[in-house]
Every structure is written in structure tokens, then in C-alpha cells.
C-alpha positions, 0 to 999 in steps of 0.5 A: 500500500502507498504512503503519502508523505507531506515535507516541509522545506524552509530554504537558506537565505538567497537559495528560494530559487535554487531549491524548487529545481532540486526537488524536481530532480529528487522527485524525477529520481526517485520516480525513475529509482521505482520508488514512487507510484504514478500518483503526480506530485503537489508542490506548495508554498507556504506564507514564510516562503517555505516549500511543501511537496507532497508525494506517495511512495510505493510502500514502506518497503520503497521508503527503505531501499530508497534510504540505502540508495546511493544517489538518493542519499547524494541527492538528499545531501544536496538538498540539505545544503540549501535548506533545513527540514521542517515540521508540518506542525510549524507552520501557521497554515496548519494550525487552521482547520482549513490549510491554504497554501499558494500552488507551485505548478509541475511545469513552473517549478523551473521556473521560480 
């Protein structure tokens, strides 16, 4: 059975722009890695700048071999070069019954 996993990235200070690439290409990797299911992605910000992505992997076990993976872990050494992982709970948003965030489109990712 999948599992839907929420992250939270709050970006350095002058790497906003560098960060929603990254995540593309960790989420293409994954993806090509067999580690997702076909579900597409959302990509979200939040009202202080920090980025969510929401995505499904195939299961726990996808979770675990992705951990061993090699170019995962490099990917993810990367991505914590630029930004620091955050709690859902920490943001405003979802202390609201009703959680609104601004969309970041597939297609637009690029282009932020």
C-alpha cells in the first residue's frame, strides 16, 4: 500500500530559487529509482516562503531501499545544503482547520 508523505522545506537565505529545481530532480529520481507510484506530485508554498511537496511512495518497503540508495542519499545531501527540514506542525497554515497554501505548478517549478 502507498504512503503519502507531506515535507516541509524552509530554504537558506538567497537559495528560494535554487531549491524548487532540486526537488524536481529528487522527485524525477526517485520516480525513475521505482520508488514512487504514478500518483503526480503537489508542490506548495507556504506564507514564510517555505516549500511543501507532497508525494506517495510505493510502500514502506520503497521508503527503505530508497534510504540505502546511493544517489538518493547524494541527492538528499544536496538538498540539505540549501535548506533545513521542517515540521508540518510549524507552520501557521496548519494550525487552521482549513490549510491554504499558494500552488507551485509541475511545469513552473523551473521556473521560480
Amino acid at each position: 500500500m502507498g504512503r503519502i508523505i507531506v515535507m516541509v522545506y524552509r530554504p537558506h537565505r538567497g537559495k528560494e530559487h535554487e531549491l524548487i529545481p532540486i526537488l524536481k530532480s529528487g522527485y524525477v529520481l526517485l520516480k525513475d529509482r521505482g520508488y514512487l507510484t504514478s500518483r503526480p506530485p503537489i508542490m506548495m508554498q507556504a506564507s514564510n516562503k517555505c516549500l511543501l511537496k507532497i508525494f506517495e511512495w510505493k510502500g514502506k518497503e520503497s521508503m527503505k531501499s530508497a534510504e540505502a540508495d546511493q544517489l538518493v542519499q547524494e541527492h538528499w545531501m544536496r538538498v540539505s545544503k540549501i535548506c533545513d527540514f521542517e515540521k508540518p506542525v510549524n507552520l501557521d497554515e496548519f494550525k487552521q482547520v482549513f490549510s491554504e497554501f499558494e500552488t507551485i505548478a509541475w511545469d513552473e517549478w523551473d521556473q521560480q
